[in-house]
Every structure is written in C-alpha cells, then in structure tokens.
C-alpha positions in Angstrom: 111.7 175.7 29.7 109.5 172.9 29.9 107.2 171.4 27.7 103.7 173.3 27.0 101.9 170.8 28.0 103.5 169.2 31.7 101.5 171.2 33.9 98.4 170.0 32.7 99.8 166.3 32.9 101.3 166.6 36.0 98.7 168.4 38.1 97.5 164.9 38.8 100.2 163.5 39.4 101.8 165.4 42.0 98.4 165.2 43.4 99.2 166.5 47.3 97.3 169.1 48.8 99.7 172.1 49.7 98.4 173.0 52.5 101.4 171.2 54.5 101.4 173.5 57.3 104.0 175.2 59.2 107.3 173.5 60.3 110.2 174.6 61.3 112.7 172.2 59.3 110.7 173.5 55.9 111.2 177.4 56.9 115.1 176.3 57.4 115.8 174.0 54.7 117.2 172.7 57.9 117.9 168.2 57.3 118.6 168.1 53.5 122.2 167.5 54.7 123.4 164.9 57.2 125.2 167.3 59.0 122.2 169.5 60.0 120.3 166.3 61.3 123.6 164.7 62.7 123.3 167.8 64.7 120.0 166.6 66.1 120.7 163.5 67.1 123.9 164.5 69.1 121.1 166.6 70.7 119.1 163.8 71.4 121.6 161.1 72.8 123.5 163.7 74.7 122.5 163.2 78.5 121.8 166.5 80.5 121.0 168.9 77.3 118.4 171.3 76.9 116.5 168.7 75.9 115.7 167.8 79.3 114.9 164.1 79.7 118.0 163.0 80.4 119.7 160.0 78.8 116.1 158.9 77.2 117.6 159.7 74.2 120.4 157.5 74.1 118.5 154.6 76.3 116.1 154.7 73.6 118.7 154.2 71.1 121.0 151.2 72.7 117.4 149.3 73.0 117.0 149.6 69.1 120.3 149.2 68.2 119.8 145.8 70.7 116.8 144.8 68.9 118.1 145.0 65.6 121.2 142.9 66.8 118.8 140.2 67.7 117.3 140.0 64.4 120.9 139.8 63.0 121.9 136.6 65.2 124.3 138.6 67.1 122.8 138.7 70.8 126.1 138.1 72.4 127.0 141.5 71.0 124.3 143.3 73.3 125.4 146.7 74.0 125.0 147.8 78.1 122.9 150.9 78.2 125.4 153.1 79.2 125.6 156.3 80.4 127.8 157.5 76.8 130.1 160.4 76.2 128.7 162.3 72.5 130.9 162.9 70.1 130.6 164.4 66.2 132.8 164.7 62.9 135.1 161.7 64.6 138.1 160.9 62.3 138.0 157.0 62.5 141.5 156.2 60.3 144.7 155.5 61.8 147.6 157.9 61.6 149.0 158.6 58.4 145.8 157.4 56.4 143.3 159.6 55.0 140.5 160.7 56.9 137.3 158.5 57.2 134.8 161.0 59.2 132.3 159.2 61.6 128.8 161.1 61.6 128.5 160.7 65.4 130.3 158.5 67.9 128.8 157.1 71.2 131.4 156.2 73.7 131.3 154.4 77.3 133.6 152.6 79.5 133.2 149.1 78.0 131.6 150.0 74.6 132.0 152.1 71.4 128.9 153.1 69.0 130.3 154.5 65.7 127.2 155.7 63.5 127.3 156.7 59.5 124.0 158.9 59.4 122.5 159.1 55.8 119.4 159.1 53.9 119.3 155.6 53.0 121.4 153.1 54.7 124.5 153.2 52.7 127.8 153.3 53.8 128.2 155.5 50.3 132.3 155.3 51.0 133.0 155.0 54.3 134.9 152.0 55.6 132.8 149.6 57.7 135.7 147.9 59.0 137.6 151.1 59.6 135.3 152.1 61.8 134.9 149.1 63.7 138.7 148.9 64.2 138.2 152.4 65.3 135.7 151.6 67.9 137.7 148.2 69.0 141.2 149.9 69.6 140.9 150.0 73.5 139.5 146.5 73.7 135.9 147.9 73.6 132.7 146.4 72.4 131.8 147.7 69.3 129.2 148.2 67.1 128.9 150.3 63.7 125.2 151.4 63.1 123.5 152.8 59.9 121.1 155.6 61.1 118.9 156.5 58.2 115.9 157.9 56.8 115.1 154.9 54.8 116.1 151.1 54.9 117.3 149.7 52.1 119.2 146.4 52.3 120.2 146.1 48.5 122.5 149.4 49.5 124.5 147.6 52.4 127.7 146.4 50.6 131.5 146.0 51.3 130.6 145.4 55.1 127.8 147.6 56.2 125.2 144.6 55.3 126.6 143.4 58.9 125.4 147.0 60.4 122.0 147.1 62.3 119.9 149.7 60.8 117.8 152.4 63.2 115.4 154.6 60.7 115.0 158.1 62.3 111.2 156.8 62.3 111.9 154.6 64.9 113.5 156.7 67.1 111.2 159.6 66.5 108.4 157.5 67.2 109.5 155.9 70.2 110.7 159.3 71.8 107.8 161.2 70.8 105.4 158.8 72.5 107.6 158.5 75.8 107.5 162.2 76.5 103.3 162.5 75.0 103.1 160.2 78.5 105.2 162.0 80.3 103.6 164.1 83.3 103.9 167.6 82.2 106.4 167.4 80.1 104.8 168.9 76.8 103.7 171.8 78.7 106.5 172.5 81.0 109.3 172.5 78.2 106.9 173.1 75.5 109.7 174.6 73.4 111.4 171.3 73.0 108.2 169.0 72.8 107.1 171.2 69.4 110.5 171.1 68.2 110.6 167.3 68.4 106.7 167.1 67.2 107.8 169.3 63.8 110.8 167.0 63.5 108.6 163.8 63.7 106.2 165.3 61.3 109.0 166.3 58.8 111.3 163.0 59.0 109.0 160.1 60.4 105.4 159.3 60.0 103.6 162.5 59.5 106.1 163.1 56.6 103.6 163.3 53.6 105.4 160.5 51.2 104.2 159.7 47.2 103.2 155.9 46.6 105.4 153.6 44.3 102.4 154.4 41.5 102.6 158.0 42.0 106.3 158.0 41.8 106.0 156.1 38.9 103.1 158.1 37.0 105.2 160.7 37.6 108.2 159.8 35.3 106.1 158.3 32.8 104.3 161.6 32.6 108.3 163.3 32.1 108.8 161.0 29.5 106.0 161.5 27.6 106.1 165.2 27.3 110.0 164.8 26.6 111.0 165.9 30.2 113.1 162.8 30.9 116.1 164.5 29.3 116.7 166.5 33.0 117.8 162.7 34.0 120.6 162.6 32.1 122.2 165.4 34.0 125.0 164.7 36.6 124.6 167.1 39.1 120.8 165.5 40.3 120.7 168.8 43.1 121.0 171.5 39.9 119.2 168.9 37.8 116.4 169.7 40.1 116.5 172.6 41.1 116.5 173.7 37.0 113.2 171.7 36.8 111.6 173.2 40.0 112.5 176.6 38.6 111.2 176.0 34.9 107.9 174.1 36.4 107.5 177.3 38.4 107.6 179.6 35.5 105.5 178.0 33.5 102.7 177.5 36.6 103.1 181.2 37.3 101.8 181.6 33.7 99.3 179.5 33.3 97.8 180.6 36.8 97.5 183.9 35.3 96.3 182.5 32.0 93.3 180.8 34.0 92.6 184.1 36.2 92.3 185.7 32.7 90.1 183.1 31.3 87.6 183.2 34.4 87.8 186.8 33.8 86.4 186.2 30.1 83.4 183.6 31.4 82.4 185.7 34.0 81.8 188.6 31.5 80.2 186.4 28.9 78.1 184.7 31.4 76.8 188.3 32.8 76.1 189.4 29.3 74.2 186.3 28.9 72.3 186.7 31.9 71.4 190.5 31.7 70.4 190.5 27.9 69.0 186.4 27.9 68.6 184.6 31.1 66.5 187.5 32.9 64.0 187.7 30.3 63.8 183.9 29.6 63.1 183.6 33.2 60.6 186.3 33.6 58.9 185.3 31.1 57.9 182.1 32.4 57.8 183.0 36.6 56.3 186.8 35.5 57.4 189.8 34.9 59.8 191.3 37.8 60.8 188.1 39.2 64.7 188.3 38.6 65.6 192.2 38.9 68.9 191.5 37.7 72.3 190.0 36.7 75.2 191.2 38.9 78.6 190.5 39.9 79.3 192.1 43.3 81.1 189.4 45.1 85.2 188.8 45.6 87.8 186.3 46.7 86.7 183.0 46.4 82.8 184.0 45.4 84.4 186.2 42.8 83.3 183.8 40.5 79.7 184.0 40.9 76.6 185.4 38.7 74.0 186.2 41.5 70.4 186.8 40.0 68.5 189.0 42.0 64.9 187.9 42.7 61.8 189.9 43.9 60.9 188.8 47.5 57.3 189.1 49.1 55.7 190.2 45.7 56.3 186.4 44.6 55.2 183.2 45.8 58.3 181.9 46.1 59.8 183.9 48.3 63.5 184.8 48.1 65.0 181.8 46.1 68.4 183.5 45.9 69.8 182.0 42.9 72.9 181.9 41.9 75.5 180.6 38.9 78.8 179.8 40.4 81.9 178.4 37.8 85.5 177.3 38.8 86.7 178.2 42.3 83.8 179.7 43.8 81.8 176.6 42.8 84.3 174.0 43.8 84.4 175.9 47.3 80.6 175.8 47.9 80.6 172.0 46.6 83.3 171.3 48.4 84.5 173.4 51.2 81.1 175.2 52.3 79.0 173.4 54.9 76.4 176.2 54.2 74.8 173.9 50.9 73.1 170.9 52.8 72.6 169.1 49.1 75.8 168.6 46.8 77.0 167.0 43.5 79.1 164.1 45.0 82.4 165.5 44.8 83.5 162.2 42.4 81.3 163.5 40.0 81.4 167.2 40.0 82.8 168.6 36.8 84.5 172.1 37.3 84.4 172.5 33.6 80.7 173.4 33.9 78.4 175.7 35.3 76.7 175.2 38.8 73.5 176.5 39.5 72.6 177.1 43.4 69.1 178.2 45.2 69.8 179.1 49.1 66.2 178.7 49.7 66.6 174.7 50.1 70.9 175.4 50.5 71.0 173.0 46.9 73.8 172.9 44.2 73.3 171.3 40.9 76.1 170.9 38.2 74.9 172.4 35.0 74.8 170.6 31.6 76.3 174.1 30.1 80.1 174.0 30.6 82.4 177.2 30.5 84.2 176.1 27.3 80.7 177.0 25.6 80.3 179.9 27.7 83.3 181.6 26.1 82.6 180.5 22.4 79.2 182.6 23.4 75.7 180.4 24.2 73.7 181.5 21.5 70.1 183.8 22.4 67.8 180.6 21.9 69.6 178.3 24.3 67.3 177.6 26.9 69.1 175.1 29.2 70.2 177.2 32.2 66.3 178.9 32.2 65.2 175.4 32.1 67.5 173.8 34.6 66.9 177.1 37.2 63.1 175.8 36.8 64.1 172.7 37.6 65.3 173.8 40.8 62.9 176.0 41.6 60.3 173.1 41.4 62.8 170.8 43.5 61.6 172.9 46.6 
C-alpha cells in the first residue's frame, strides 16, 4: 500500500484535469508498443491504402527526412521522393547472423529507408550500421532514420547520432494540416480524418504533457512520503502498474471517506440552521422570515442548506438564500454562469462555507469553515446570521 498520506500530497501535483475526453488509442491501449504504432505509420506511407490520399504520406515523410539531412551537413544524401514499396518486421542481418529486426523499411528503385521506430530516439540495440549495410546491398542510397516520439540527442550512440530524427509530431502535424485544407476530404472520408485527428491528439501536440517542475514535484513528493522505494524495482512496467493499483485503492478510500465527511457537515450544518440560524435570523428580519432549514437538493447541489424565506409578506422579497459547502459550492463559484458576482476562484477556500442570495445571483465565502462545522458551532455563534445580513444589505 502506499503511504497514508500521498494522496493528499499528490493531488497537486498530478494537477490535470481528467476530463481528457474520448480517444480511440486510450479505449485500446493501442501505441504503448512500437509495434501497434509501427502499424500506423506503414498505414500512412503505404500509397493507395484506405487512407486515401495517396502517397502524401510518404511525400511528407522523404521531405522531413530531407530537411533533417540538411541540418546534418549531408545534402548530397537527398533522398528522391519516390514512389516506395512498404515493408514491416524486416530482418536486416546477413545470413547466418542473428536477427536485427527493422521496424519499417521504405524501398524504391534507387533508394532504401530503413526506420527504428521508438519512443525516444534510441537505437536501444539495434545495429546502425547493420542496417545501413542492409539498405546499401544493391548499390542503393540509403538512409537509416530514428522515428520517435521524443528527440533526445544524449540517447544517439554507437552510430545512430548520424541518423536524422522525424518525431511523430512532425509528421502528424504536417499531415493533419494538409488534409484540414484539403477540399472535402474530412467530410467525405471522415472515418480516416477522426482517426488521424485522435492520433494527433494522443501522440503530437494535443497530447496533455507534465512540465519539467511538475515531473519533478512529483518525485520529490514520492520521496518524501517514502514512495521512492517503487524505483528501485526492475521491471519499471509492474513497478508501475503496482503503484497505479495501490494509488487507486487508497483514492477509492479516501473518496468515500470525504462523501462520508460531507455527509456529517451537511447534518451538523442543518441542525444548526433549524434549531440556531432560523431563529437568529428571525429575530432580527421578524418573525416568519426564514420558514425553514432544508435539504432537498441532489447531485452536485446535494451539498446545499437552502433557507426558505417568506415572499410577498416581506420587503425583501424572495432573497433565496442558501449555504453551499464543498462540491456544490465550488460548482456555483466555479462552473455556474447562473451567479453574476463570485469569490475570485484564486481565493476561494473550499474548506469554508459559502453563503449565496439569488436575488442579486452573489456568492460570498464564509469566515465559518467546515472543520468547525463538524466539531459543532456552538448556539451563541453569530457569524453566519451576521454575514447573511451582510448580504442581504449588499442588495
């Protein structure tokens, strides 16, 4: 298990909203392996597939490959844009040595592109000069390309420093915004277009990334509740999975924990409000003016004390007041376009009380927070009577 105390300290941290929305390679678990997305790109740079645009794939492709050969000093190795026959899972060793699998080979009649698709660029084993020997055997121009998630030039040892580098950003980006011009294209093979949009989303720029800082709060935050022990372990995908796991036990408990603990304010508060609050206030606005303390409403307003008000008989109206706590109050601070004045969401403190009057749509934090709520506000506390008055008078 983990320690009592990491969900509090994460929280933070982690910090992304998880409202990521639907996409397709999430549903899957579809490009955790380089296989699955080797499988794409053969999709892409294959001309005539289902894709239907024709050899854009691979056009696109030779022209980065090109441009990053430039930037390496090597423009007499320009690759001709083809067309190129697609192959996958190519053996690159010579008979009688052991097998050294290319990811995805591009081959024309005058040139060979041999590509080692990974998450980083790292050749992590394979042999750069096997595979250019590979792609050279026929007298072919060759050129061995890292395609990758991420670029990472301190990873580019034993050979592959002299292999261009195309991120799947870059080609993603490029092919997504050729077809977005295309006439018709997104609606007439709409099937593909939200394919590639999900796949941009997932492995390009939409993909919702953590900064250095966060990263790094994080495992300071694993260290300091004695959670860096996990790193030790060999096997990082079980490592990690055993954390995810734990982390999900123990947030399943505490969610329950905090449902029970709303559960416990909301009664306190009630009882507070039928056997104080209503008389407090009555006895200063007259007799009759709040009817009563009630808790009728659900979902997100479940946590909400609505007091009751006459109507014509008083002079002010309807005020429809209300004491809203944890979800329900962070939903009409933050979420509900309903309340036309707010606490400034920088300031609002969901460990207290908020008080709301839907007769000038106004929320105001309360200086009564729910930690004294359950300890029980004593009979003689006056400050949500006298705050409610203050809003009254605000109108």
């Amino acid at each position: 298990m983990v320690s009592d105390d990491l969900i509090a300290r994460l929280l933070p941290v982690l910090g992304r909203s998880l409202d990521v929305g639907f996409n397709v390679f999430d549903v899957m678990h579809h490009g955790s392996h380089e296989k699955q997305l080797s499988n794409v790109f053969r999709w892409f740079f294959e001309i005539g597939g289902t894709h239907n645009f024709e050899a854009l794939g691979q056009q696109l492709f030779v022209e980065l490959i090109n441009g990053e050969l430039v930037k390496l000093g090597r423009g007499s190795e320009l690759l001709p844009s083809g067309p190129y026959a697609v192959r996958q899972e190519v053996n690159t060793a010579e008979w009688g040595d052991a097998g050294d699998i290319a990811d995805i080979v591009l081959e024309s009649d005058s040139a060979v592109i041999v590509i080692e698709n990974y998450g980083t660029s790292d050749g992590h084993g394979h042999g750069y000069d096997r595979y250019l020997a590979f792609g050279q055997r026929d007298g072919k121009l060759c050129v061995v390309v890292l395609l990758c998630g991420e670029a990472d030039s301190s990873l580019q040892v034993d050979g592959w420093q002299h292999a261009p580098v195309v991120t799947y950003g870059q080609i993603l980006d490029r092919l997504l915004g050729i077809l977005g011009q295309k006439p018709g294209y997104a609606r007439r093979e709409a099937e593909q277009y939200a394919f590639i949009s999900q796949m941009h989303r997932k492995f390009a720029d939409g993909k919702v990334r953590m900064s250095d800082k966060e990263v790094l709060d994080f495992v300071v935050q694993m260290c300091a509740t004695g959670e860096a022990k996990r790193y030790k372990e060999k096997d990082r995908d079980i490592a990690a999975e055993k954390f995810a796991s734990d982390l999900a036990q123990q947030a399943r408990e505490r969610f329950g924990e905090g449902r029970e603990a709303l559960r416990r304010v909301k009664e306190r508060l009630r009882s507070f409000g039928t056997g104080v609050l209503v008389q407090q206030l009555n006895g200063t606005l007259g007799e009759g003016f709040v009817k009563k303390a009630s808790t009728t409403y659900q979902g997100i307003y479940e946590w909400t004390i609505n007091l009751e008000t006459g109507k014509a008989e008083h002079s002010l109206g309807d005020p429809g007041l209300q004491i809203k706590f944890g979800p329900s109050a962070w939903f009409a601070n933050e979420q509900d376009s309903e309340w036309k004045q707010k606490v400034d969401p920088d300031s609002a403190d969901y460990s207290r009380l908020f008080l709301t009057s839907t007769a000038n749509l106004e929320i105001r934090q309360s200086a009564v927070s729910l930690g004294e709520v359950l300890e029980g506000l004593a009979p003689g506390d006056t400050r949500l009577h006298d705050e409610i008055i203050a809003l009254l008078q605000a109108r």
